[in-house]
C-alpha positions as CSV (number, residue, x, y, z in Angstrom):
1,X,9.9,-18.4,-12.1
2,X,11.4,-15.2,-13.2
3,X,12.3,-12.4,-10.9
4,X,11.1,-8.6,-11.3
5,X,13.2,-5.9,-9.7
6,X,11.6,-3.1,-7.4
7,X,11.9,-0.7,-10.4
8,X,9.9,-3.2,-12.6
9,X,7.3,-3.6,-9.6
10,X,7.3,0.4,-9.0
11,X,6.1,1.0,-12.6
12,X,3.2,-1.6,-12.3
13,X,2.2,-0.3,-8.9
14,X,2.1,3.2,-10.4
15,X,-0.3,2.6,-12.5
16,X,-2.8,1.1,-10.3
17,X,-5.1,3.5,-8.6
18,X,-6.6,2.0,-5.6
19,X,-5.7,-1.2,-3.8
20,X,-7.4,-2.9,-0.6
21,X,-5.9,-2.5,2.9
22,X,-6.5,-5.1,5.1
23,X,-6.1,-5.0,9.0
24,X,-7.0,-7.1,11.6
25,X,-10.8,-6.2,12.4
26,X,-10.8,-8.3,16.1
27,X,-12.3,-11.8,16.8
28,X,-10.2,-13.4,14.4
29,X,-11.8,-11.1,11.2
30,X,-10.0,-9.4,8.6
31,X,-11.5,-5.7,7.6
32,X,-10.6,-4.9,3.8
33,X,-11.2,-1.2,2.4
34,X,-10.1,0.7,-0.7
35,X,-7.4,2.7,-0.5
36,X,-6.3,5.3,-3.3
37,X,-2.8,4.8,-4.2
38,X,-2.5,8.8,-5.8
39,X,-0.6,7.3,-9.0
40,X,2.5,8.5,-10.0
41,X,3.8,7.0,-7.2
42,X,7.5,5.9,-7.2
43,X,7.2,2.5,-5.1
44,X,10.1,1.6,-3.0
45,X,8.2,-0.5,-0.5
46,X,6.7,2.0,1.7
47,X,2.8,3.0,0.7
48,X,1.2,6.4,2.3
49,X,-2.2,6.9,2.8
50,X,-4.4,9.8,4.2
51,X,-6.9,8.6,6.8
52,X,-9.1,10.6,9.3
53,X,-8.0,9.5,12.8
54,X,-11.7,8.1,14.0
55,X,-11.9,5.5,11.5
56,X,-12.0,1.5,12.4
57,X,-9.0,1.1,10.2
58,X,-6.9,3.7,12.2
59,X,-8.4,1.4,15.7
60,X,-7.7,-1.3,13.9
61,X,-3.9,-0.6,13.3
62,X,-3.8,0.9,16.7
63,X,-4.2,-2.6,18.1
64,X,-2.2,-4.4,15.4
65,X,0.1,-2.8,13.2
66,X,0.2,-6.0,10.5
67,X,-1.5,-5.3,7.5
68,X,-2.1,-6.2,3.7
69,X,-2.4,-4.5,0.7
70,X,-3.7,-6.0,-2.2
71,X,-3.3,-4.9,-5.7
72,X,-4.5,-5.6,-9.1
73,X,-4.7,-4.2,-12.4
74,X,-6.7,-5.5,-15.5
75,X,-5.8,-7.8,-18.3
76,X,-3.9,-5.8,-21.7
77,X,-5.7,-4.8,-24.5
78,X,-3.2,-7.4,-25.7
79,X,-4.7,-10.6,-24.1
80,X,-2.0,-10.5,-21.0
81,X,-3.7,-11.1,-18.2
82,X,-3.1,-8.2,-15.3
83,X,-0.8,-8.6,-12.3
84,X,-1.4,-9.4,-9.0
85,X,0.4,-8.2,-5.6
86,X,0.4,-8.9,-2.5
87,X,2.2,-6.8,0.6
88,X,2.7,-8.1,4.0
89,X,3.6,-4.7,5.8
90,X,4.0,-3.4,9.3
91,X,1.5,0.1,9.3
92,X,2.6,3.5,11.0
93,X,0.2,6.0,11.9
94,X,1.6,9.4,11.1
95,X,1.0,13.0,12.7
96,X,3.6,15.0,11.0
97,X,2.3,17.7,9.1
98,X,5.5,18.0,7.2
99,X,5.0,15.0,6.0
100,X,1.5,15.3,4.9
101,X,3.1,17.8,2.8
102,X,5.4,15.4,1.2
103,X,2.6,13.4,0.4
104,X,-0.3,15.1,-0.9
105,X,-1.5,15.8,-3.5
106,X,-4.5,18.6,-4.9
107,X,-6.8,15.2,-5.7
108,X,-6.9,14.4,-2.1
109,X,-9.0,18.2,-1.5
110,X,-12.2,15.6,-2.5
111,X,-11.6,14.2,0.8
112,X,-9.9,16.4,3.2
113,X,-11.4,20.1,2.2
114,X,-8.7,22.1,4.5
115,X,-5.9,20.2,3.1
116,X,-3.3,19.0,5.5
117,X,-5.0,21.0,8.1
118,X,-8.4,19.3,7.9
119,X,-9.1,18.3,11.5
120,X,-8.5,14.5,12.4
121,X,-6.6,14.0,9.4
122,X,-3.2,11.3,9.9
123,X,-1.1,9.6,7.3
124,X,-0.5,6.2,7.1
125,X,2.3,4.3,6.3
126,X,2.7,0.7,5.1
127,X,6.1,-0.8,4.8
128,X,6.2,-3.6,3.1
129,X,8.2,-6.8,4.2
130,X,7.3,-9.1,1.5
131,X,5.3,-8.4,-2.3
132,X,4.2,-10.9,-4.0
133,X,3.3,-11.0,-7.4
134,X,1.1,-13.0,-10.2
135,X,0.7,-11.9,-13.5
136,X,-0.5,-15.4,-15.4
137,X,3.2,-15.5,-16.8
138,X,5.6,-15.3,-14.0
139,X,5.2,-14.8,-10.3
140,X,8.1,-14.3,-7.4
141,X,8.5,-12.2,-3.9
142,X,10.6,-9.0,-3.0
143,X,11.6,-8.4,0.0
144,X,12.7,-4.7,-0.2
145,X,15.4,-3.6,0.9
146,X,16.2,-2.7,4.1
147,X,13.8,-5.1,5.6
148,X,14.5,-6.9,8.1
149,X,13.4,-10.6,6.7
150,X,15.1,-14.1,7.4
151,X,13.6,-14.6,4.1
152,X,15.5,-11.6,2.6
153,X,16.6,-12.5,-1.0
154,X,14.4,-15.7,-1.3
155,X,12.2,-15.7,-4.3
């Protein structure tokens, strides 16, 4: 098993668009939705999303703030298959416009018309405690830093 670093994790994240956030939906059930990632993102274990506030994913984190993200990206033109990641995270639901403004980006207009001053609109944030990954060649697990993790370091 070989070990990537953040940075080599950041640059494959980057260049996946959307990923699935899961939450727990009640009654023992998982929700899963797609979630756009904006790109160009420079991954250091944290993920932001926009959400509108009355949405069963915002409920949902409301009553339990442990979430997944899954992401995966498609085989090379090369024959390498894609990679696969997995991020156990703890979600925070954001109303801070000034931080809507760190975060957005003129793509997001599709979905929130008045910007960061569409009504009902939040951010949420995933940090992650553990990634996984699988690419068919190697697989390991981060644990970014600053987490707090007994597993810290273990790969």
């Amino acid at each position: 098993m070989t070990t990537m670093t953040m940075e080599e994790l950041s640059k494959q994240i980057g260049e996946i668009d959307f990923c699935m956030l899961n939450t727990n939906g009640g009654s023992g059930r998982i929700t899963s939705r797609p979630m756009s990632n904006n790109g160009e993102v420079e991954y250091d274990g944290d993920s932001w999303f926009f959400s509108y506030e009355d949405t069963k994913k915002v409920s949902d984190i409301g009553r339990d703030s442990g979430v997944a993200l899954t992401f995966t990206a498609p085989p090379s033109l090369f024959g390498k298959p894609g990679i696969f990641i997995a991020v156990d995270g703890e979600a925070r639901l954001i109303r801070d416009k000034s931080q809507f403004e760190k975060h957005w980006v003129k793509e997001l207009d599709r979905w929130f018309p008045d910007g960061i001053d569409t009504p009902g609109i939040l951010l949420i944030k995933v940090c992650a405690r553990a990634i996984e990954y699988w690419d068919g060649e190697e697989n390991g697990r981060i644990v970014p830093p600053g987490t707090d993790s007994a597993e810290k370091g273990a790969v």
